[in-house]
C-alpha positions in Angstrom: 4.0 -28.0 11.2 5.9 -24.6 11.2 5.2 -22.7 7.7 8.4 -22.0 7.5 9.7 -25.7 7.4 6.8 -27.0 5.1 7.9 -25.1 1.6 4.8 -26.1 -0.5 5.4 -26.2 -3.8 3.5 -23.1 -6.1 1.0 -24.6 -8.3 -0.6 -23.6 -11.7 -4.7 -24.0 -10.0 -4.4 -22.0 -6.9 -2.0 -19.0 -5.7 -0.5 -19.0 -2.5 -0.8 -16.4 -0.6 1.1 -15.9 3.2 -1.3 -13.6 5.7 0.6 -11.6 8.2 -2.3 -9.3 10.5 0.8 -7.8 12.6 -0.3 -5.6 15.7 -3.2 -3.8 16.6 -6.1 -3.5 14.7 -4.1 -5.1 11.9 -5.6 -8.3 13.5 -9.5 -6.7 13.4 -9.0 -6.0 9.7 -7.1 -8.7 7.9 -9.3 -11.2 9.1 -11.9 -9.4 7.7 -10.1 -9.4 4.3 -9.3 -12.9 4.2 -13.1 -13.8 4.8 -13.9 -11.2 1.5 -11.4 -12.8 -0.4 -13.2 -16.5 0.2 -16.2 -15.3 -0.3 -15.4 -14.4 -4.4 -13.8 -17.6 -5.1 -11.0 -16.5 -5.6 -8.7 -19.6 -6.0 -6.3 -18.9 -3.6 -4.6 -20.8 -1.1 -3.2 -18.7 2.7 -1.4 -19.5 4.9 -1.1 -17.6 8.4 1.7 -16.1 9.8 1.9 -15.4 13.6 4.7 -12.4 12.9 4.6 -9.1 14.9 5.1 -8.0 18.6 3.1 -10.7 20.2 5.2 -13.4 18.4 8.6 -10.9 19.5 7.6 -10.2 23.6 7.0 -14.3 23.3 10.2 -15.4 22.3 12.5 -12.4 20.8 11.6 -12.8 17.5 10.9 -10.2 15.0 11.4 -12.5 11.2 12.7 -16.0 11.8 16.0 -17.8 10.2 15.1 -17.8 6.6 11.6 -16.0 6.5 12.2 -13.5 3.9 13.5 -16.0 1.5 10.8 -18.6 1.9 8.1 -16.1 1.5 10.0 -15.4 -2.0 10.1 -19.3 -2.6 7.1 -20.3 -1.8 4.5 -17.8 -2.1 2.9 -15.9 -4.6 2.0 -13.0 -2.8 1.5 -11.4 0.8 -1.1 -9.6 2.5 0.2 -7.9 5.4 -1.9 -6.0 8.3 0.1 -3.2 10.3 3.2 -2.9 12.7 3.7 -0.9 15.4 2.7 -2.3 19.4 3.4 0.8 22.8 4.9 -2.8 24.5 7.9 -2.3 22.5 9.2 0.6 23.3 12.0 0.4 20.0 9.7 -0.6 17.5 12.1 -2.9 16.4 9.9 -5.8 15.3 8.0 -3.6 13.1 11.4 -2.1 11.5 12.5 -5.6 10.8 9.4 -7.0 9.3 8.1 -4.5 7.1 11.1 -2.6 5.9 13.1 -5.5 6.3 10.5 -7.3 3.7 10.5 -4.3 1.5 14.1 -4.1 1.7 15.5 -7.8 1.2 12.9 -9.0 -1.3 13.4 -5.8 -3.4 10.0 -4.6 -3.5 10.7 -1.3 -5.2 7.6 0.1 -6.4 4.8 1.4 -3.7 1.5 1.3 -5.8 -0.8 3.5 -4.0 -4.1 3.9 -5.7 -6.2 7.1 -5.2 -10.1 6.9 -5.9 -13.0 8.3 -3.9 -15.7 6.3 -4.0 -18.4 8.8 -2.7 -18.2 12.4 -2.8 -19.5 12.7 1.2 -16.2 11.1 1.9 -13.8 14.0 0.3 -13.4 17.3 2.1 -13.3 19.3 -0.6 -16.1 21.1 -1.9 -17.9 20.6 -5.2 -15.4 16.9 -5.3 -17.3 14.0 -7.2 -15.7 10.9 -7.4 -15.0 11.1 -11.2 -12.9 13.9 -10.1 -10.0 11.6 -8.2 -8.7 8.8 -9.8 -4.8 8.8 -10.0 -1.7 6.6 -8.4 1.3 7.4 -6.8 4.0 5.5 -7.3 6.9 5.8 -4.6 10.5 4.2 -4.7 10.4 2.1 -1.9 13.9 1.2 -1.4 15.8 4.0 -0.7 15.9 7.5 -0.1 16.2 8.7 3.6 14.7 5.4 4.7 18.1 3.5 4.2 19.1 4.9 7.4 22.0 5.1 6.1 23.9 8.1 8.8 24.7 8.2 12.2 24.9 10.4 15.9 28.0 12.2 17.1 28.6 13.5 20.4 25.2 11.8 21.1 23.3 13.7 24.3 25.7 16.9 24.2 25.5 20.1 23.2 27.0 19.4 20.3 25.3 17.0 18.9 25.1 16.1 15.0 23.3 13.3 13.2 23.1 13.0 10.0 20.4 10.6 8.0 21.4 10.1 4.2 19.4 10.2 1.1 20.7 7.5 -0.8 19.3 8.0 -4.7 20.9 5.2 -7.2 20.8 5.7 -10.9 19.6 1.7 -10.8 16.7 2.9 -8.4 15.4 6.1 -10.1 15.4 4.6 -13.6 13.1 1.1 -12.5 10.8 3.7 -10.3 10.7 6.2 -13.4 10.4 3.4 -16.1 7.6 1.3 -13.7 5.6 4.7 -13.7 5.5 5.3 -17.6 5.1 1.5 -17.4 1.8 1.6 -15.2 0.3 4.7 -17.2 0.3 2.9 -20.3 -0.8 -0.7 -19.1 -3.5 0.5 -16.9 -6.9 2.6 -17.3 -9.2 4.8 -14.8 -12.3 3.6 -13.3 -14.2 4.7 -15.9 -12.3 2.6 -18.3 -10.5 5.7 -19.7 -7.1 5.4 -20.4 -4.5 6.7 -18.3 -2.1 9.7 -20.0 0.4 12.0 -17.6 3.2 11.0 -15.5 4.5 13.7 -13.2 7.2 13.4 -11.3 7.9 15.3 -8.3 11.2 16.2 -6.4 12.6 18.8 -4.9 15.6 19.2 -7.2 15.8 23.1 -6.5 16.8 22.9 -3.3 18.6 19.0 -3.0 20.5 19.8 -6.2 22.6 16.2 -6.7 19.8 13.8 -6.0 17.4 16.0 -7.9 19.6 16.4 -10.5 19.9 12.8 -11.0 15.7 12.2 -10.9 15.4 15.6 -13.3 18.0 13.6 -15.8 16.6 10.2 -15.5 12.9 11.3 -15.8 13.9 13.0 -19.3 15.4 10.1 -21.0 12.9 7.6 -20.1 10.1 10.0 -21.0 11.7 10.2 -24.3 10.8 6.3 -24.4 7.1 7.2 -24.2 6.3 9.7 -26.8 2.4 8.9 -26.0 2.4 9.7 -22.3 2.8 13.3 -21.5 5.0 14.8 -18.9 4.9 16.8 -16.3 7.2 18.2 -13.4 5.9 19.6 -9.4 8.6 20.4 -6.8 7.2 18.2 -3.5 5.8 21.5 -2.1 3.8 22.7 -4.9 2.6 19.4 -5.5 1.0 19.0 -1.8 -0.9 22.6 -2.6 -2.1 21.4 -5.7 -3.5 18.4 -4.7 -5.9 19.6 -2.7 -6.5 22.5 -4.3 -7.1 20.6 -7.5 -6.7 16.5 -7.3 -8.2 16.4 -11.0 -5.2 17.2 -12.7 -3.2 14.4 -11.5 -2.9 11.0 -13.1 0.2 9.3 -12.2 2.8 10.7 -9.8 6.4 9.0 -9.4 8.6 10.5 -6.3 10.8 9.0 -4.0 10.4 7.3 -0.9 10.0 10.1 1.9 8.2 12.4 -0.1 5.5 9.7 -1.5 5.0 8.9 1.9 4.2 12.0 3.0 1.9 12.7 -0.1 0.5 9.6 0.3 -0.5 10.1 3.7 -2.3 13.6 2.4 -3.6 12.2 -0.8 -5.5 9.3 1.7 -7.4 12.5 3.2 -9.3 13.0 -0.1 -10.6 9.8 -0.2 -11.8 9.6 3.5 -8.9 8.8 5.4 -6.5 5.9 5.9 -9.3 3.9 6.4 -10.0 4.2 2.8 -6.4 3.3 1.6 -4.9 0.4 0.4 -1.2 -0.1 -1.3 0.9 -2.7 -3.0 4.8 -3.1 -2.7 6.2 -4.7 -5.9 8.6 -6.1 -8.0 7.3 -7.1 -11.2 7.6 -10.9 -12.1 8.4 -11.7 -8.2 6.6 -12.4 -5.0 4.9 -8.9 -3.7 3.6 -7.6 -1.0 -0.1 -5.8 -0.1 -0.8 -3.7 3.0 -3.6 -1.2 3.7 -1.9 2.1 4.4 -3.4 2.9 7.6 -1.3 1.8 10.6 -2.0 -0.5 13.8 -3.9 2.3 15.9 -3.4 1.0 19.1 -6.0 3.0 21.0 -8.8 1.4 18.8 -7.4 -1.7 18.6 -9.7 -4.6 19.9 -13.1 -2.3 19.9 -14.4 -3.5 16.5 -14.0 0.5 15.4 -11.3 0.1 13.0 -12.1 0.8 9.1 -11.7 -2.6 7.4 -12.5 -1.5 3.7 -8.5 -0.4 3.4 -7.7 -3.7 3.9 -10.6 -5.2 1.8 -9.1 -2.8 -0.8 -5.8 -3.9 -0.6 -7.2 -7.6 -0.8 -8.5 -6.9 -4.2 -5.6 -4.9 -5.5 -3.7 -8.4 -4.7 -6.3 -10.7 -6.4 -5.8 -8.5 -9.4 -2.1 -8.7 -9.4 -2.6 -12.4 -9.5 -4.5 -12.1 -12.2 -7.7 -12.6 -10.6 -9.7 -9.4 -12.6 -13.2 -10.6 -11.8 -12.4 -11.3 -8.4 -11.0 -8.3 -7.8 -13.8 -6.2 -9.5 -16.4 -8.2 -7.3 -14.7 -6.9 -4.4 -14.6 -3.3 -5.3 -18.1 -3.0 -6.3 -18.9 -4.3 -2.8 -17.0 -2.0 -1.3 -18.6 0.9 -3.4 -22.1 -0.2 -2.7 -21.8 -0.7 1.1 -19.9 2.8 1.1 -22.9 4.6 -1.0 -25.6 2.5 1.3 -23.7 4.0 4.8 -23.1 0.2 5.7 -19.3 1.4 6.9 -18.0 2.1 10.5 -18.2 5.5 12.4 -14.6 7.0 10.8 -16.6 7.8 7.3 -20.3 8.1 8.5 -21.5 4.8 9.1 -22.7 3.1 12.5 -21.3 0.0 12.0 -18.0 -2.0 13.9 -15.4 -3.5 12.0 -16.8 -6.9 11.7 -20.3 -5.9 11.1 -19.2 -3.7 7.6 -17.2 -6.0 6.5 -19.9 -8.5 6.5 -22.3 -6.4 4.3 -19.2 -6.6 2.0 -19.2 -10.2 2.7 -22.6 -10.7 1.7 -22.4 -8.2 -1.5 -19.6 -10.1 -3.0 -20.8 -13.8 -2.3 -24.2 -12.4 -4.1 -22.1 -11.5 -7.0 -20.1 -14.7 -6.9 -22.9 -17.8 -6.2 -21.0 -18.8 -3.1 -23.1 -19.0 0.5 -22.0 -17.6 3.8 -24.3 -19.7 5.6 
């Protein structure tokens, strides 16, 4: 039976959950995941999802009749792999999946955790990995990625486009509020408790939306008299964090510019690889993606890091509520990292499959469960 056609009702024992492995080595890794995730118990129930530019060359389609809003009906949460296949030359499968999921079902809030688990895998010297443990939080439904704009006089001369930065008061006040939100709710690994929220704009040079964040940032704050505050312009910010990532805690920007840090703030923690993310509306039907992308010249050479996506796994289980799940999960992760058991990208010898088997076996160990 299609999924889309069997709408399963949510129960109260197990979670449903919809996999989506995408392109490239997004079909290497989330495999991998999904065999982690059995292997703690976790008492969820997923269902596949054959989306992504093999499904599109097929038969022309990128999300069918309906997909968005029975994902929101009948799932609990998603775990998506990566987008992005040199067959298709527009990309437009990949557009209309994942920003057209992030988009329709609302999921404002990109939760992307930042913790380095061994101190061989940061570039910095004299890093440990007490010394990075902070979050960025990006508004993940608007901003420049609206593509909200246009071309004229397209291929002459005189040629403008424009691309918009759209920036509601709606938007900035449920990213702003989620941030102070997450800070107080939510501890470090070491079970201290989390303190600063800094947001980060670039309000001295784009004057009307930064104006609007500057504003916004100051009356919520004012709702959290516990959490102290803190202010970077985007630039400062990316020289700061790798000149000193221990100062940060939580960071709240918008969408471009959390990409972009993001992207750099994955580089202390030993790459893309390493990263995983969430995509979330509270109280709603979210959605989980390592941050790494499809890498198509890896793709199908068991090379491809699978611990971003094992990551990303657990941050989902513990959005569910599954805590000890979750936990298991990491500290499988952080013992195959520390034993070398990891593939080429972060110093191991291993391929794709063969790490996230030692992860595998760690975390069925840890949870009485065989893998025979």
């Amino acid at each position: 039976m299609d999924p889309l056609e069997a709408s399963p009702e949510k129960t109260q024992k197990k979670k449903r959950v919809a996999v989506i492995p995408g392109d490239g080595i997004g079909q290497e890794v989330i495999p991998q995941a999904v065999k982690v995730i059995q292997a703690s118990g976790a008492g969820v129930e997923l269902t596949a999802f054959d989306w992504g530019a093999d499904r599109y060359l097929r038969d022309q389609t990128t999300v069918p009749p309906g997909g968005f809003a029975m994902l929101g009906r009948d799932f609990d949460a998603i775990l998506v792999g990566a987008f992005g296949d040199p067959r298709v030359k527009t990309n437009i499968h990949a557009k209309e999946i994942l920003l057209g999921m992030r988009f329709t079902m609302d999921l404002y809030a990109n939760v992307r955790p930042v913790r380095l688990l061994d101190a061989a895998l940061c570039p910095l010297k004299g890093i440990e990995p007490k010394d990075i443990d902070f979050v960025v939080i990006r508004e993940n439904t608007e901003g420049v990625y609206t593509d909200a704009g246009g071309v004229f006089k397209q291929g002459t001369p005189d040629e403008i486009a424009t691309q918009e930065d759209i920036n509601s008061r709606k938007g900035v006040e449920r990213i702003i509020r989620y941030a102070f939100e997450y800070c107080a709710r939510n501890k470090k690994l070491d079970s201290s408790p989390r303190s600063k929220v800094l947001m980060c704009d670039k309000s001295n040079a784009m004057t009307h939306a930064g104006g609007l964040w500057q504003r916004t940032f100051k009356e919520v704050s004012a709702e959290y008299s516990q959490i102290a505050t803190q202010h970077m312009y985007v630039d400062a910010l990316a020289m700061q964090m790798v000149r000193d990532p221990r100062q940060f805690d939580v960071i709240v920007t918008n969408n471009m510019f959390g990409d972009i840090l993001t992207d750099l703030a994955a580089g202390l923690q030993g790459g893309l690889g390493m990263a995983a993310s969430g995509n979330i509306h509270p109280g709603k039907t979210s959605m989980f993606e390592p941050v790494h992308g499809s890498a198509p010249p890896i793709a199908g050479k068991n090379m491809a890091n699978p611990f971003g996506a094992i990551l990303t796994a657990a941050m989902m289980l513990g959005h569910l509520g599954m805590t000890s799940e979750a936990e298991k999960i990491e500290t499988a992760v952080l013992e195959a990292v520390r034993q070398k058991k990891t593939t080429q990208d972060i110093g191991g010898s291993l391929g794709t499959r063969e790490a996230a088997d030692s992860v595998v076996e760690s975390v069925a160990r840890q949870s009485g469960v065989s893998t025979r």
